[in-house]
Structures are given as structure tokens and as C-alpha cells.
N, C-alpha and C positions, 0 to 999 in steps of 0.2 A: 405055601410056596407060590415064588411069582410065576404067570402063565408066561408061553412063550412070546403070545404076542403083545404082552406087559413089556416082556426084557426088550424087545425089540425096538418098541415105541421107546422106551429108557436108553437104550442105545442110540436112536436116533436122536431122542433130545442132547443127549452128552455131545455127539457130534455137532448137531445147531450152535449146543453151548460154546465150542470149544471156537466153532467158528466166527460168533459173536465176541466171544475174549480178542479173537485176532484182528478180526475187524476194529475192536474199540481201542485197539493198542497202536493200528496204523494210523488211526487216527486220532489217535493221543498224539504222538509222536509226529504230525503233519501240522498238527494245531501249534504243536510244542514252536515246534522251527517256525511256523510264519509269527509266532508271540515275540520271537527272538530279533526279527526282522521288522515286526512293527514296530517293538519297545524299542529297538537302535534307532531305527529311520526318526523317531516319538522324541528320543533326546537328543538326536543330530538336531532336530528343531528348537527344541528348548534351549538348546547349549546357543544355536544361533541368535534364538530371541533375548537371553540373558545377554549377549556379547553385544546386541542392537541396544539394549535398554544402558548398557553402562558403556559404551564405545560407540551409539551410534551405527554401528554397520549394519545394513539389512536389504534387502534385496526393493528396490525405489526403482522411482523414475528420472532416468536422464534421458536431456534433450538435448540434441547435438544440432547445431545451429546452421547450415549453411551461409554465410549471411549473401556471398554474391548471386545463388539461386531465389535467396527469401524462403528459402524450403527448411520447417523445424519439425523433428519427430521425435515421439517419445517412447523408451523401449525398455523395458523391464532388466536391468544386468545389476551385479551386487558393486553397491558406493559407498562409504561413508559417509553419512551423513550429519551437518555437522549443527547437532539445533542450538552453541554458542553466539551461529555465524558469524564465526574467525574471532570470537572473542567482540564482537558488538555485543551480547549481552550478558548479565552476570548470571549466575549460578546460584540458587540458593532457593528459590522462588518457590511457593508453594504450588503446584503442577498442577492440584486437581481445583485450585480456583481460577485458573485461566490456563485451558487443556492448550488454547493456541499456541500459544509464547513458544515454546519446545517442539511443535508436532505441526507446522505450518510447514516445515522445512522439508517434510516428508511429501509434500501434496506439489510444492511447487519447485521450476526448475532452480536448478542449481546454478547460483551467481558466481559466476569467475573474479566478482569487485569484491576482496577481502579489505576491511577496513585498516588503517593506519595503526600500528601498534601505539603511536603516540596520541592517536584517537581513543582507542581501547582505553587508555589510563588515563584520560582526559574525563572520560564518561566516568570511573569507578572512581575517581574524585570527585566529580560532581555528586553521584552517589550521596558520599559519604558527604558533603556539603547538605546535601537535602535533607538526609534524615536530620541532621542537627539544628537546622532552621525550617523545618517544615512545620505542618500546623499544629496548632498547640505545643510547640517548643516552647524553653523558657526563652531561647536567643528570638522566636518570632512574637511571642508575648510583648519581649523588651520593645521592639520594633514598631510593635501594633502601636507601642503609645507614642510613639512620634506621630500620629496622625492628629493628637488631641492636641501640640503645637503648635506653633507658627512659625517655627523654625527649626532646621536640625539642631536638634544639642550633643550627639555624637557618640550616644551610649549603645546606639545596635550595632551589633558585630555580622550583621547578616541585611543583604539590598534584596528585593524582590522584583522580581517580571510579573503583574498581573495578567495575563489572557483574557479579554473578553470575546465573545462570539460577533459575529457577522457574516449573514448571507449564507448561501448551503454549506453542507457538508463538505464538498470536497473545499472550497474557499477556507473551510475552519481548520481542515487538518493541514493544508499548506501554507497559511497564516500560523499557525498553532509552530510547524514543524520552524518556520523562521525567526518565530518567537525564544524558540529553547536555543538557536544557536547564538542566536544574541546574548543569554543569558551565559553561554558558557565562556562568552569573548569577555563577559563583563561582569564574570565570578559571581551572578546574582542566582536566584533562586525563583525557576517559573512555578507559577501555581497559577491554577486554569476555574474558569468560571462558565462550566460547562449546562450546568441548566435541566429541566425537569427534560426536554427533548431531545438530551444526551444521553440521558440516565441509562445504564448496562447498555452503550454500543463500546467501548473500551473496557482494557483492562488495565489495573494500575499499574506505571511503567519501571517505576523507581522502587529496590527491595523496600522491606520495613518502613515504611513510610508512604501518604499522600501528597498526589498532588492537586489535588481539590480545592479548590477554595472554601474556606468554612463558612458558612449561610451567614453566619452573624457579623462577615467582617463588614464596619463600619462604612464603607463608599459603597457597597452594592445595590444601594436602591439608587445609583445614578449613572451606574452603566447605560442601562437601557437611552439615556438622553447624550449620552457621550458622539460629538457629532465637530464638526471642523467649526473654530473661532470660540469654543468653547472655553470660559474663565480660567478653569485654573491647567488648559494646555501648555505644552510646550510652546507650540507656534504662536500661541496668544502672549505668552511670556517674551517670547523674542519680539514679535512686534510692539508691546509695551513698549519695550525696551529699545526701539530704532533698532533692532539686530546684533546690539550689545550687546552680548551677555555678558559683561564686563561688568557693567553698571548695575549687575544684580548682586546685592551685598549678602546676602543669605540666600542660599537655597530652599527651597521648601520642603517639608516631609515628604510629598507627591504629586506628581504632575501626572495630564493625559498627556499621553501619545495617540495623535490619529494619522494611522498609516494607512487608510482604506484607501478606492480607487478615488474618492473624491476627493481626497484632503488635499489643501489651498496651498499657496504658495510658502507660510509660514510655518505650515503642519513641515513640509519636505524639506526645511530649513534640517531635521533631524537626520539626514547622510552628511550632513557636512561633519568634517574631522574636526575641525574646531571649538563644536560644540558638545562634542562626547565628554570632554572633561568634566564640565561643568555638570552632564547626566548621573556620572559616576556618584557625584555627592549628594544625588535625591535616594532617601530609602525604597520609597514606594513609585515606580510604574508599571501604570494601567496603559495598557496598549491595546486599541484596537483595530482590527487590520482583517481584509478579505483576501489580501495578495502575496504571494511566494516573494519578498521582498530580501531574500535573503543573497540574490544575485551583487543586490547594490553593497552589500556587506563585504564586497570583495575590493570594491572602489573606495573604501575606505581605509587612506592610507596604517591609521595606527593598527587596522586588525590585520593587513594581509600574512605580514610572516607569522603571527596564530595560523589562520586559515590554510598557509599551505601547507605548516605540519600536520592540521589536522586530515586535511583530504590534498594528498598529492596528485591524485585521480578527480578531477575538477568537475565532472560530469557522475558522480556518484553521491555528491551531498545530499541530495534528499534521497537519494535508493537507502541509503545506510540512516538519516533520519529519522523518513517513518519507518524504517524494520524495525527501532530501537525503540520509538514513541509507541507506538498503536499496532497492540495487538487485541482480535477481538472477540468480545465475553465470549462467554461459556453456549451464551440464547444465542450472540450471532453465528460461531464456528458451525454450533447445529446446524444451520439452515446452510451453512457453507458446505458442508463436507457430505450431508445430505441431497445436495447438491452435483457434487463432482463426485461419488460413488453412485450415483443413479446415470451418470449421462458423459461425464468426462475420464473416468479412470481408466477405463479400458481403450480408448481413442486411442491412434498412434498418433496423433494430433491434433493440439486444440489451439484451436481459432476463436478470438475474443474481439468481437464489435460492438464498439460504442460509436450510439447518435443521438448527436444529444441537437436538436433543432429550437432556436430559441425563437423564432416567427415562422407560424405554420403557414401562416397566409403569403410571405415571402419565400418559401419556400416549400411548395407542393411536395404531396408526396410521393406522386408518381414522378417526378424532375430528380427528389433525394435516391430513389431507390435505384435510377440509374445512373446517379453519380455511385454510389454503391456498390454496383454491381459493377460496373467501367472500372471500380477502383480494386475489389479482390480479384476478378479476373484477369484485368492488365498484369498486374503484379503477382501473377499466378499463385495467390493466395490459397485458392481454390481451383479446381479444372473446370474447363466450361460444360454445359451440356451436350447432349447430341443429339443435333432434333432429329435425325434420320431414323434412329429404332430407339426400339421402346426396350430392350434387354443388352444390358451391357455384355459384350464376348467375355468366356470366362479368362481368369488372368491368374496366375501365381501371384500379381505382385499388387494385387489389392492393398487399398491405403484406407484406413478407417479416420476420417475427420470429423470432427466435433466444434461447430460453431456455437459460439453462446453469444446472443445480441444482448447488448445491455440498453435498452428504449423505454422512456416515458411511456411509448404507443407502441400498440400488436403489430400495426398496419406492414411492418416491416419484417417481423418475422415471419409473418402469416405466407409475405410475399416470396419471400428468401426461400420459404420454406416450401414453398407448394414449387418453386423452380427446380430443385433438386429430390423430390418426388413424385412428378409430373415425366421426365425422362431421366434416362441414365446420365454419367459420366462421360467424357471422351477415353479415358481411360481404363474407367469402371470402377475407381475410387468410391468409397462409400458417404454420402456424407448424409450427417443429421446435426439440425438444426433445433436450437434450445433457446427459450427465454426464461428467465426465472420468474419476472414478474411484469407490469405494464401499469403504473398508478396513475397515468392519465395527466398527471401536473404534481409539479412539485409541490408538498407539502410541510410548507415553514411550519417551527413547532410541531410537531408529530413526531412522535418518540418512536412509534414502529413504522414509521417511514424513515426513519433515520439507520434503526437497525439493519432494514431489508437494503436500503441504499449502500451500507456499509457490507453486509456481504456480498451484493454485486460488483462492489469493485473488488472486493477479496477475491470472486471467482474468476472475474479480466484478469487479473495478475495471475491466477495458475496457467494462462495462454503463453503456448510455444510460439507463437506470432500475436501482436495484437494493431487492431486500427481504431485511433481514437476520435475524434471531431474537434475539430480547431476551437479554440480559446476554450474549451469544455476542461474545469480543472478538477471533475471526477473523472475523466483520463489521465491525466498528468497521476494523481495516486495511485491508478490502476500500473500505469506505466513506471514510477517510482519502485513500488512494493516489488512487481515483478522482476525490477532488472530491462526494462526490455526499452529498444528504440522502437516507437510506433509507426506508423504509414497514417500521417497526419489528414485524413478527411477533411475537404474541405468543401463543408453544405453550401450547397448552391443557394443565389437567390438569385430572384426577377424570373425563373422559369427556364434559365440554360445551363445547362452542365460543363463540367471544362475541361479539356482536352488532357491536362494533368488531374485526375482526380485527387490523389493522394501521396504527395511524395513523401517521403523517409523523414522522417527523424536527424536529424543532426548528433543528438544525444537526446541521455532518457530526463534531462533535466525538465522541471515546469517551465513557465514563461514566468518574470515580472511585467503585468500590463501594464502597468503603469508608475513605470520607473518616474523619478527626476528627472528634468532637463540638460542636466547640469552637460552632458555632454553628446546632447544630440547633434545631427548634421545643420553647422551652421545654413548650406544653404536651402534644404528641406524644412527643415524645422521639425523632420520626423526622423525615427529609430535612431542607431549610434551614427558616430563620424565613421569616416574613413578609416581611419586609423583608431583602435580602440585603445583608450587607458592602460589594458590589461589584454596578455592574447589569448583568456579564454572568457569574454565575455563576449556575446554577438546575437546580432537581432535576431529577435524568431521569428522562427520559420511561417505562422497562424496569426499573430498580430506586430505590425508595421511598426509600433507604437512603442512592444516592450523587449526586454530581452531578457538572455538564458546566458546558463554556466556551457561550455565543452570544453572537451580538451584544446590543447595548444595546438 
């Protein structure tokens, strides 16, 4: 038999027991319900990301613009988002060789400029034109051998745009971007001769098919010398020819086109309407060009009623161009998005400055920095400092900004950046200051100077405001991609700064530098007349010399 103080201890455990049971059951039963509550809350998420992944919707960033303050914020609320953009691109594309293409849309503001549904099907025929005469077609095959002639004999069913390069980066992609609209005025077929110092900064822009030029095509080892008065030019042809082109009995298989800033008076003979006919019946041009040149394509009588069903919105052709052309690799988006999740996403504003100073000795850099700094403070870009204390009063209505300088040289972030760490806000506004990189000088040729250059404009364009520097046309792409009118900086020289640092933008159009004459101010001899040709063509605003698309 059990002792008493056996049963006792046995009594006691049963009671421990009994109260461990109850314990384990309360808490069975508490675990149970919050499992209940995290599995819902677990597929209220899923159900949202599935409905983001096939419809686009999910909780982004929009930035609401003030435009008469200059004030832009960005603020986390659920959008749609639409990574077609309005039917500018097609659908079908393989996602994970160019994560950009689809998931750009997610990173930057949202453009209120929907493309032309007559644009939309303009592009998806082009399309379908491309893949069918694109490289190593049997219709580009056919084509290639009108080069080993001396004359068209009329057997290709397909004309080609060649691209060759010229001058930086941003020069190649607004040359590049004026090249394709040409091609789609004149039902030809762009393919680009991008070069070892291009290599993975793009993604392919056109489904199933290249637009690449293929290494072996026949004229490529005479790019590199293609330069104004050149044999077998256009402008050289017209000149032969006393400006005839009547008295040319045969067309040739291919001509240069030199549309750079230098080309002669016979190169620019190629705006005249006259001579487009005669274009139409060469298979192959090569064109080479540094300049947004596609302004003059509006003063050209045969293309305009094309041009304004394509873009009714006149101040939108390159925003909706390069969103369509150039989206970037897979290596550049990395350093992009790496980028703007380290320093930009959480900002309730971002601030994108470009300076681009092309004579340091003409213009110092303590002269630039307070042209600079006169220009995002005039234009309350930025709030000023407060030299009076050193700790901002606390405030509910804290504004977290985020400037990213895009510079050749430190010198200028170093300085930006030590002014808004050195004292507070007037306000108490947060601001931090970012550079991604500073290569010292530009470098022609250099394939990852090419790439880092390309995602620093890709990060300008994720800015809720941006300011770019005069005649710089890696602003103009920053300012394209984005949607955005800039506050046009304009670098001082001789050592004074100027009373207007940076006025506005007109539109987010490039410039052409260096338009034709054809209709400048008779009694100037500079920019347009008085009255222009067209009422949305008008001088720019950064060079005297050329001009830009706006609205009416």
C-alpha cells in the first residue's frame, strides 16, 4: 500500500496536472485565433499581390505636383499602375531578361501624357514590320544584296534606317530617339550600330526580334569616317548634282545621311520636302547624327498630318519615345533601384540635379555653386537654412527631401551637402543629399561608363522636381523619361552669376541645336522669325540658335 504522504504528493501532481492541461488548452486556443488572424491578414496580402501582378494595382508612389508652388511630394496611397503605359508598349516580352521594361512604372511618377491610340497601333505595326525585315530575315537578306549593285533593281520589300553613334550618351539616345521617328514616317526599318561601349546599357525594344546591326553588315568598317562632304552622301549627291535631284537617273542602293551639329550646307539640303521623294527610293540609310533633330520633322510639309495623329500632345514626342525605345539591362536597373531603395524611396521628395559644366576654367566652381544654390532656393526647391540655431524647433509637418546631384565632380555635392548638415532647415525640413557617382571626365568608349551614366539619368527621372543645365542633353533624357518640365540652369561664365538663375522649362521637349536656317529671323540671323511656320515650334529656352516642340 501507498503511504499517505505518497497519495498526497500523487494528489498534488494530478492537480499540477490538471492545471498544465488547462493552461495548454488556453493557450492552444489563443495561438489558434491569432493563426486565424495571421493566415487572413497572410492572404489579404497575397490576394493583393496576385491582383498587382495581373491588374497592376498595389499600393506606389504618387506625386502630386503643385506646379504654381514648384512644390512635388510623394506619398504612399493605392494606384494602378499601369506598366503598358497606356498601351505605349506591347505585352508579351520575356520579364525576367529586362526586369525594367514592366517595373520602371512602379519606381517613378506617374505621367498624366497617355500616348495616341493612333500612336499605340502605329508602334504595333511597326512591330510587326520589324520582326519581318529585321536581321537575318529572308526580306533583309534580299535587301543586303542591293548593296553589291550600282543601282536599285526593286526586288526588297523592306528600306532601312541605319544608326550610327556620335558623341556621348545622352547625344546617342536623342539622335537614336529622332532616328526611329523618321523611320516610322517613312515605313523603313531602324537598326542601330551600337558598338562594344553600348554593350548591356539597353534592352531590346521590339518583341521577337533585333535591332542590332549584325557585325558583318557590309558598310561597317566605314562608319567610323562618315563625316560632312563625304562620296557617296546625300549632300554630296545634291551638290554633284547643282541641287537637282532631278537629274539623278538612278538612285543608289545607299546613301549617308550627316545630320550631326556640323554638317554643311548640302548635308541640311535633307529637311527640304522636296527631297524626301527621291529618299524614299534608296533601300539603305546610314545616318549619322548627335542632335534631337526631330523638331524639324514637324516643318516638314509631307509628314505633318502623320505627325499630329501621332502625337496631338506636341510637347510629349520624346517623353513617349524613349519610354518606348530604352529601357535599361538587367546590370543597369541593379544599380538603379539599388540606388533609389537605399536613399530615395522613403523621401516624401525627390530632388534631381544635373551639372553638367563643360569649361571649368570659365566657370569656377565656387561662381557654379552659387548660381546653384540662388537657383533651388529662389525657386523654393529646397528651404533655406537657418544660421541663427543649430536645432530645428520640433514640427508635425516635417518634409523628408532627398536630392541626388548627378556631376562629373564631388565638389558640388561635397558642398550642397555639408550646407544642409552644417545647420537646420528654416522649417525643419529634413534634407539629404546623394551622389551616385563622380568619374572626373567623360569617358568616350567605356562600356561601364556608359552603363553608370545610363542609370544616373534613370535616377534624375524618378525626381518629383528636377533641374537640369543648359544645352546638357543628358538632362533633356532625364527630363524626357520622367515627364517632367525642368528649371533650366544656366552655368555661369566669366566669374558672375545671374540674377535669374534658372527659369522653367517651357515643355519637357529636348532642344534641336542646330536646326537649318531655313527659317531663322531674317533680321538676326539667329533662333526662329517672328512668326513661326508651325504654332508649336519655338526657340529654346538654353541655346539662341535652336529650337523645341510645345504646345499651341
Amino acid at each position: 500500500m501507498m503511504g499517505v504522504s505518497q497519495m498526497e504528493r500523487l494528489g498534488i501532481g494530478s492537480n499540477r496536472f490538471s492545471k498544465m492541461v488547462v493552461s495548454f488548452l488556453i493557450a492552444f486556443f489563443l495561438l489558434y485565433m491569432l493563426s486565424l488572424a495571421y493566415r487572413s491578414s497572410t492572404f489579404d496580402r497575397i490576394g493583393e499581390f496576385a491582383r498587382a501582378h495581373v491588374t497592376g494595382e498595389m499600393a506606389g508612389n504618387v506625386s502630386r505636383a503643385s506646379e504654381s508652388e514648384g512644390k512635388h511630394s510623394s506619398h504612399p496611397e493605392r494606384v494602378v499602375v499601369d506598366k503598358l503605359l497606356g498601351g505605349l508598349l506591347a505585352p508579351g516580352f520575356d520579364e525576367e531578361s529586362c526586369i525594367s521594361r514592366y517595373q520602371s512604372s512602379l519606381c517613378r511618377r506617374i505621367s498624366p501624357h497617355k500616348p495616341s491610340s493612333y500612336l499605340a497601333s502605329k508602334l504595333r505595326k511597326y512591330e510587326e514590320l520589324h520582326k519581318r525585315c529585321g536581321p537575318h530575315t529572308e526580306s533583309y537578306n534580299r535587301t543586303l544584296e542591293e548593296l553589291s549593285s550600282s543601282h536599285v533593281n526593286g526586288t526588297a520589300d523592306c528600306n532601312y534606317v541605319v544608326w550610327t553613334p556620335a558623341n556621348g550618351l545622352g547625344n546617342r539616345i536623342i539622335s537614336t530617339a529622332s532616328s526611329f521617328l523618321y523611320a516610322l514616317l517613312t515605313n523603313r526599318v531602324l537598326l542601330v550600330d551600337l558598338g562594344t561601349d553600348m554593350a548591356n546599357v539597353f534592352c531590346e525594344p521590339f518583341p521577337n526580334t533585333s535591332w542590332l546591326l549584325p557585325m558583318d553588315f557590309p558598310l561597317s568598317n566605314q562608319f567610323y569616317g562618315l563625316r560632312s562632304g563625304n562620296a557617296q552622301s546625300y549632300g554630296q549627291l545634291l551638290k554633284n548634282s547643282n541641287m537637282n535631284i532631278s537629274t539623278v537617273s538612278q538612285p543608289p542602293p545607299f546613301l549617308y545621311l550627316y545630320l550631326s551639329f556640323n554638317n554643311d550646307e548640302y548635308d541640311k539640303l535633307f529637311y527640304k520636302d522636296q527631297n524626301q521623294g527621291f529618299l524614299q527610293k534608296v533601300p539603305w540609310l546610314i545616318l549619322k547624327s548627335d542632335q534631337y533633330f526631330a523638331p524639324y520633322l514637324f516643318l516638314i510639309p509631307s509628314f505633318q498630318q502623320e505627325l499630329d495623329k501621332l502625337f496631338p500632345d506636341k510637347e510629349t514626342v520624346f517623353h513617349h519615345l524613349v519610354r518606348y525605345l530604352f529601357h535599361p539591362s538587367n546590370q543597369a536597373w541593379g544599380l538603379i533601384t539599388r540606388f533609389y531603395q537605399s536613399y530615395l524611396a522613403s523621401a516624401d521628395q525627390r530632388i534631381g540635379l544635373q551639372v553638367r559644366v563643360f569649361n571649368r576654367k570659365a566657370s569656377p566652381i565656387k561662381v557654379v555653386l552659387e548660381q546653384i544654390l540662388g537657383c533651388i532656393q529662389k525657386e523654393k526647391l529646397v528651404p533655406q537654412v537657418d544660421e541663427e540655431k543649430h536645432i530645428a524647433p520640433p514640427s508635425k509637418n516635417k518634409t523628408s527631401r532627398a536630392v541626388t546631384i548627378a556631376s562629373l565632380y564631388p565638389e558640388y555635392y561635397e558642398s550642397i551637402k555639408n550646407v544642409y548638415w552644417m545647420r537646420p532647415t528654416v522649417n525643419g525640413d529634413v534634407i539629404g543629399v546623394y551622389q551616385p557617382s563622380h568619374e572626373e571626365a567623360q569617358q568616350f568608349g567605356n562600356n561601364i561608363h556608359n552603363i553608370k551614366a545610363w542609370a544616373e539619368i534613370n535616377i534624375l527621372s524618378l525626381s518629383d522636381v528636377l533641374v537640369t543645365s543648359s544645352w546638357s542633353t543628358f538632362g533633356y533624357v532625364a527630363q524626357g523619361l520622367g515627364g517632367l518640365k525642368p528649371w533650366i540652369l544656366y552655368v555661369p561664365t566669366g566669374g558672375q552669376t545671374s540674377d535669374q538663375p534658372c527659369p522653367r522649362a517651357v515643355s519637357m521637349e529636348p532642344c534641336f541645336h542646330f536646326p537649318p536656317n531655313y527659317h531663322q529671323n531674317s533680321s538676326t540671323g539667329r533662333g526662329l522669325d517672328t512668326v513661326s511656320p508651325v504654332p508649336h515650334i519655338r526657340q529654346c529656352e538654353d541655346a539662341s540658335t535652336g529650337i523645341k516642340l510645345v504646345n499651341d
